[in-house]
KEDRENNU-108581 format. One record per residue (C-alpha): x, y, z. Coordinates in steps of 0.1 Angstrom, whole numbers, plus 5000, padded with zeros to 4 digits. Example, Ala and Ser with C-alpha at 12.3 -4.5 7.8 and 13.67 -1.06 7.14 Angstrom:
((5123; 4955; 5078)) ((5137; 4989; 5071)) 
***
This chain:
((4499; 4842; 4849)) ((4527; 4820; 4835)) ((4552; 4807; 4858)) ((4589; 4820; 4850)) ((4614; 4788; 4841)) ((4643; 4792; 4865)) ((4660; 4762; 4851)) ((4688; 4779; 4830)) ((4695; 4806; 4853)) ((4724; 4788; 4871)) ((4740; 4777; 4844)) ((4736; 4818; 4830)) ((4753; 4829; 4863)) ((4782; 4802; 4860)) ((4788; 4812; 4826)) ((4786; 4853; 4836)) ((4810; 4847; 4863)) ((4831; 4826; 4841)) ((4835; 4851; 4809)) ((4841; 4880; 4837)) ((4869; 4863; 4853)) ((4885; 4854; 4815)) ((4880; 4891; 4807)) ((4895; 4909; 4834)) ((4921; 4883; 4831)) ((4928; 4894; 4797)) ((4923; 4929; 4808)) ((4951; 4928; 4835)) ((4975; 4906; 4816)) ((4980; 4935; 4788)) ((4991; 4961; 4815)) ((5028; 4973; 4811)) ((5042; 4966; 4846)) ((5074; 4986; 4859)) ((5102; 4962; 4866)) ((5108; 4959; 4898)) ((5122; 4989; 4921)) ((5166; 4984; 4926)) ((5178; 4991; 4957)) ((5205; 5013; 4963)) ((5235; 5015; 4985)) ((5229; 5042; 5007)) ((5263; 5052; 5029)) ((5256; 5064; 5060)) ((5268; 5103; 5064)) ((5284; 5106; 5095)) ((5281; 5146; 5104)) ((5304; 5153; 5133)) ((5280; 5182; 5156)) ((5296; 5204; 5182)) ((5267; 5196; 5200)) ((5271; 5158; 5201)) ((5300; 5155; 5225)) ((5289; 5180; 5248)) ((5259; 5171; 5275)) ((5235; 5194; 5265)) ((5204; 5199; 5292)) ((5169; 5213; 5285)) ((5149; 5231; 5314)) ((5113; 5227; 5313)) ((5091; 5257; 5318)) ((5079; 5243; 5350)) ((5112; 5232; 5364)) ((5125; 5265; 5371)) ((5124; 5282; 5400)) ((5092; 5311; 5405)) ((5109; 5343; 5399)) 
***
């Protein structure tokens, strides 16, 4: 049985690898980006509550008194 010649195989995956890397290179390079995002001036809405002046206090179920 003859033996196989492993000599060029090397050079056959360095060149793979190499034509890969150019194509996806190309590949990527003709994608249409979007620019990049602008940000904006948000203003803060101040919303005056009739709740937020006035302590407001929350009773927990088990801090009531057994009726």
């Amino acid at each position: 049985m003859p033996q196989l010649d492993t000599s060029t195989w090397s050079i056959t995956i360095a060149i793979t690898i190499i034509t890969l890397f150019i194509f996806f290179q190309m590949k990527i390079s003709s994608f249409n980006f979007p620019p990049k995002p602008q940000s904006k001036n948000l203003k803060t809405h101040t919303i005056k509550n009739p709740w937020e002046n006035k302590w407001t206090k929350i009773y927990s179920p088990l801090s009531l008194p057994l009726q």
